[in-house]
N, C-alpha and C positions, 0 to 999 in steps of 0.2 A: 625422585630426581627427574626434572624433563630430558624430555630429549630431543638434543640437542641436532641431528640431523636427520633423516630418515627419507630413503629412494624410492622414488618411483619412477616404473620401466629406466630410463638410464638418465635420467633426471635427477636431481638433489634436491630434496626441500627442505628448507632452511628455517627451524624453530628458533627465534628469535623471545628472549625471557630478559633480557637486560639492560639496559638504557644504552651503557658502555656498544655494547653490537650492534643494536638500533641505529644512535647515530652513524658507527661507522658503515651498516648495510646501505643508509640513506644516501652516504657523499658516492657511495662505488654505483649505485642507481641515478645517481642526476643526470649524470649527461643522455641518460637513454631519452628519448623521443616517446615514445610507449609507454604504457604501466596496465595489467591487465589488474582488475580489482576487486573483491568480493570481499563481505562481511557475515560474520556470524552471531546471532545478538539474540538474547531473551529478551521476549516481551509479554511480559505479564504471566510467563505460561510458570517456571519454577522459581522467580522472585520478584518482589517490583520493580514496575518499571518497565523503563528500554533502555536493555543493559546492554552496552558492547561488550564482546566478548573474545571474538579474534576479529584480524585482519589479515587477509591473505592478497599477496601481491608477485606479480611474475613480469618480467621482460621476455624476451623472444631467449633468453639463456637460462634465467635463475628465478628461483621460487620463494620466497620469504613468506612464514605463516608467523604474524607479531600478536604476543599475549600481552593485551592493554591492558593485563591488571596488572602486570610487574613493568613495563614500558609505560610512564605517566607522562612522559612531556612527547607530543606528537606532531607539533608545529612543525619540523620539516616535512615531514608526511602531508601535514595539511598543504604546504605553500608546495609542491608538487600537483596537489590536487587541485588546488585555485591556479596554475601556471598554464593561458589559456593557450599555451604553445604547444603544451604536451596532452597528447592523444588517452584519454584514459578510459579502459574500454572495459564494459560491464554488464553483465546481464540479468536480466527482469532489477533494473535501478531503482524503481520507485520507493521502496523502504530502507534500500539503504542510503540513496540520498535524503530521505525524511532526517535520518539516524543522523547522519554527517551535520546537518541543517541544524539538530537540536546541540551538537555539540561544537558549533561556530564556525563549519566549516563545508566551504561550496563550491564544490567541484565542477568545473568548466570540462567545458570540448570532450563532452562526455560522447559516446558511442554503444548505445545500448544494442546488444545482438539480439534481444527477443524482439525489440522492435523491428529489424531487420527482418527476424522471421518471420515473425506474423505479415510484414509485406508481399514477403517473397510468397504466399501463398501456401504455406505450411500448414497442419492440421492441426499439431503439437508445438506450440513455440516452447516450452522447458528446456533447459538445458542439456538436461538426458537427453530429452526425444531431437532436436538438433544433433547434436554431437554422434546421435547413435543413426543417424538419418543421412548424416553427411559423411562422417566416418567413419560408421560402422562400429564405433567405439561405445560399452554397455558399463555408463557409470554404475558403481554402488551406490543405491541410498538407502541402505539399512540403517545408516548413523542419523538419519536426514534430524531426526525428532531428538539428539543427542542432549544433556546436560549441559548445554557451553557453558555453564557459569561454573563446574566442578574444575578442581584441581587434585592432581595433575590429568593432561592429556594422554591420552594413549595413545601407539604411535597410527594408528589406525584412524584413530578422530583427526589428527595432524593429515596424513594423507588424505583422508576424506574430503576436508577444509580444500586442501591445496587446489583438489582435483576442480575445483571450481572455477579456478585460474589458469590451469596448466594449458589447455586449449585455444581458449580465449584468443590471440592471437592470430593463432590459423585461422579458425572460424570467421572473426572478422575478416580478414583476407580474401577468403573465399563470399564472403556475404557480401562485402562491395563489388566485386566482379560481378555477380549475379545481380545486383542492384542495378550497376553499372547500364550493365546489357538492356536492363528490361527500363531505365530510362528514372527508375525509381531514387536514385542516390539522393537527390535535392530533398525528395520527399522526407525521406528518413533522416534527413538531416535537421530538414526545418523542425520534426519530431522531438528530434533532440535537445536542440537549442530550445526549443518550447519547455521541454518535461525538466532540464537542469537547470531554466529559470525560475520554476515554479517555486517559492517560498513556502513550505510545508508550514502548517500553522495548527495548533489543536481548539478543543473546544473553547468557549474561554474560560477562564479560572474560577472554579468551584461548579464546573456545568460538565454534567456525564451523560446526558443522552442522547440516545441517536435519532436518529432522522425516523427509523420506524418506529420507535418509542413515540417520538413525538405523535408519530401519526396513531400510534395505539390507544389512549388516553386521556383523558380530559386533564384541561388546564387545573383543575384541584388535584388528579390524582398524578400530574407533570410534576409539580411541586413536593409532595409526599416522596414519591421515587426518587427524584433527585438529592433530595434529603436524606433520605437511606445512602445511596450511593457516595456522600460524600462522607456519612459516615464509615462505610466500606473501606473507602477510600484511606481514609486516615488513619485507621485500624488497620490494613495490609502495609499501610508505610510504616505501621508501627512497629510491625512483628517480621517486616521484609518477607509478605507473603503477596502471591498473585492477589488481585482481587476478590477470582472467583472461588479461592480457596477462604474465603472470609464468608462470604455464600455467595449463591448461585442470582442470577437474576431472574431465574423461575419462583423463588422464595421468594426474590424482594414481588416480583409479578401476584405474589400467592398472596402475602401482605396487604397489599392495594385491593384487589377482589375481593379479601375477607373484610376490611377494613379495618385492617390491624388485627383480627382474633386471632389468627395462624401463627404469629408473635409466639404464644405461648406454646406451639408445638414445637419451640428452637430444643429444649431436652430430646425429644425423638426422631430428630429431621438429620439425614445421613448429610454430608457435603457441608457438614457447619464448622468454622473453626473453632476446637475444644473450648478454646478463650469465651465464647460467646454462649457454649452450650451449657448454662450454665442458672442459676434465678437471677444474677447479676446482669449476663446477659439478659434476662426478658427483659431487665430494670431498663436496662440500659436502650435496647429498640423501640420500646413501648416509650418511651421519653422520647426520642425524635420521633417516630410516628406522631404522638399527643401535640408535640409542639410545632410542628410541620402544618397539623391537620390546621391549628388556630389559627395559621401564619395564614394560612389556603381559606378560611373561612371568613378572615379579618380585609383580607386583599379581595374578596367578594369573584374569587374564582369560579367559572363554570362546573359544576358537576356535571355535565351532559356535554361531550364531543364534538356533539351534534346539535351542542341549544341554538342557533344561529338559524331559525327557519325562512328561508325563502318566501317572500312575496311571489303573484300570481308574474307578476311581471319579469321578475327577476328567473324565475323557471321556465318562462316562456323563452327568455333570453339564452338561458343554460342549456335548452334543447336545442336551440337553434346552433346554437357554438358549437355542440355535440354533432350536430349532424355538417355541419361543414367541415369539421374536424374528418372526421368518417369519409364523407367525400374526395375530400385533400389527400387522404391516405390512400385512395386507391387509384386517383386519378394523377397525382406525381408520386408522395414516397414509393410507393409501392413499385412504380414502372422502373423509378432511379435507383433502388434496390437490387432489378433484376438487371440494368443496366451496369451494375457496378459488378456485380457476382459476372456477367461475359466478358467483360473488360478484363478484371484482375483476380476473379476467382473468388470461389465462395468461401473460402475462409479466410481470404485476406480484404474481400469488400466493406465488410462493418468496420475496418480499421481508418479504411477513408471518408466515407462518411455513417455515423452509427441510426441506427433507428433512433434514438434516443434525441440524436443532433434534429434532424430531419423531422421530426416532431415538436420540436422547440421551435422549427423556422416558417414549418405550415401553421400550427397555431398563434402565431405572431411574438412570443418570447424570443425571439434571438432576431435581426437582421441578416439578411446575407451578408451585407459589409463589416456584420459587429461579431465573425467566427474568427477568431483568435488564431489559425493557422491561414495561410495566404493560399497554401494549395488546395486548402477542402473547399475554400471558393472558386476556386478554378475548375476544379474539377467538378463540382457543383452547375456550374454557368456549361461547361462543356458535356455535361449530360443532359441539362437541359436542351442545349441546343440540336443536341443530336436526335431527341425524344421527340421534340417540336415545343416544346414544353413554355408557356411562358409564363415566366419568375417576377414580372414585376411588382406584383403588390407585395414581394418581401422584402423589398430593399428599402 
């Protein structure tokens, strides 16, 4: 049986299980101006996918923790979230607005408080480590790695959830004042407006590897892997199992390096799903491998990474770029680095501008006028100027 309300300190939080409450929780919430907000979702770890799983939602009074698997229609919820009148404040956003994004819904005049923190010059942006830094208040996360996909909740997991929200409002409160002060508020706004425009997108369809993969692997064994993968793929959608409980990407890694002979040790390889542990399974990998390898063989793929050798001139070029590169680094990023850490602290300076940026803009990939936030140019041109610095040949 859920349960249906359950206290914390002298608060009520409100487990929400039925359409009928839902609505009527929604119409007693609209006129609030506020909405503090958090989500609790599997992804990939105990079923496929990126599952929603709770919603936990607070005003400056009342807490609602909503179970999406018995709550199916959430358009008022959403048109709240898209209403760019109301204040909706959230912290570390970035996966749960991916989450929102994937299920058609895009939440404005967002207010994320980790980015607040990390402004403010914090060591810790987590929610814990704020919460326990500002109010002295010592979240539990014993639950943190909990089953949200099981039912029912305990009233323990429900508190847990809530606690993510209950704060939320002071904290912001207190994070604009201290913004306020220090001049930063625009800053972290334009952040905002930035991070709640961004359209999450995944890889494209039938393509699962990532950026180091790619960089691990030759164009023949890029092809093979991915083919594996999507077999994974379809087989964890089939059985509603994570992917890596289907195997491991050390296996599929093991695969590719043997060139398919390790195939045959699926009988004695721990981490395999039963399904596949089996001679049907070898049938069955050793067929995409086989027909993967011809697809890679027929498309006249690299087997060498690295086959692409450099002319005398082209290396004479590549060291030259290396050592300007080198230079650039320690003759600006480097000074603007130690000029942002005195400005606003060392562990809120890579927030304004990152090594990462700062190395895109001295090796010529980025423009100064082509950085997508208005303040990291400013602040950019105003460390230059103070430095003596001159930025011309990046504009």
């Amino acid at each position: 049986m859920p349960h249906k309300a359950v206290t914390l300190k002298s608060q009520q939080v409100q487990f929400v299980y039925t359409q009928g409450e839902f609505d009527a929780f929604m119409a007693n919430i609209k006129p609030h101006e506020s909405l503090a907000i958090d989500l609790e979702f599997d992804k990939d770890r105990y079923q496929y996918g990126f599952t929603l799983c709770l919603i936990q939602l607070a005003t400056a009074q009342s807490c609602l923790v909503i179970d999406p698997f018995a709550v199916k229609h959430l358009k008022a919820l959403f048109e709240m979230l898209e209403d760019t009148t109301r204040l909706k404040i959230m912290h570390a956003a970035g996966e749960d607005l991916r989450l929102f994004h994937s299920l058609g819904c895009f939440p404005s005049n967002v207010f994320d408080t980790e980015t607040a923190v990390r402004f403010l010059n914090y060591e810790k942006s987590s929610l814990g480590a704020a919460l326990e830094q500002i109010f002295g208040v010592q979240l539990d996360k014993s639950l943190q790695k909990s089953n949200w996909t099981n039912r029912p909740l305990s009233p323990e997991q429900i508190l847990y959830a809530a606690n993510d929200v209950l704060y939320l409002h002071q904290l912001q409160a207190i994070l604009v004042e201290a913004l306020r002060e220090k001049k930063l508020l625009e800053i972290v706004e334009e952040e905002n407006r930035y991070a709640e425009g961004k359209i999450f997108t995944k890889n494209a369809e039938g393509y699962f590897l990532s950026k180091e993969e790619e960089k691990m692997f030759s164009e023949f064994q890029r092809h093979i892997l991915n083919e594996l993968y999507i077999f994974r793929d379809a087989f964890a959608k089939k059985y509603n199992k994570p992917p890596f409980q289907v195997f491991s990407k050390e296996f599929a890694y093991e695969i590719i390096n043997t060139e398919g002979q390790s195939i045959n040790q699926l009988l004695l390889t721990n981490g395999i799903h039963r399904t596949l542990r089996s001679a049907s399974g070898v049938v069955a990998l050793s067929e995409v491998y086989a027909i993967a390898s011809q697809q890679a063989e027929e498309n006249e793929l690299a087997h060498d990474k690295n086959q692409r050798r450099m002319s005398a001139e082209d290396y004479r070029l590549y060291l030259q770029q290396k050592n300007k590169g080198n230079r650039l680094k320690e003759v600006i990023a480097k000074p603007i680095q130690q000029w942002l850490s005195q400005r606003y602290g060392v562990y809120a300076a890579p927030n304004f501008l990152s090594q990462q940026l700062l190395l895109q803009i001295i090796s010529d990939k980025l423009k100064i006028q082509d950085i997508p936030l208005h303040y990291k140019q400013k602040v950019l041109e105003e460390a230059a100027q103070d430095l003596g610095l001159d930025l011309t040949e990046f504009h």
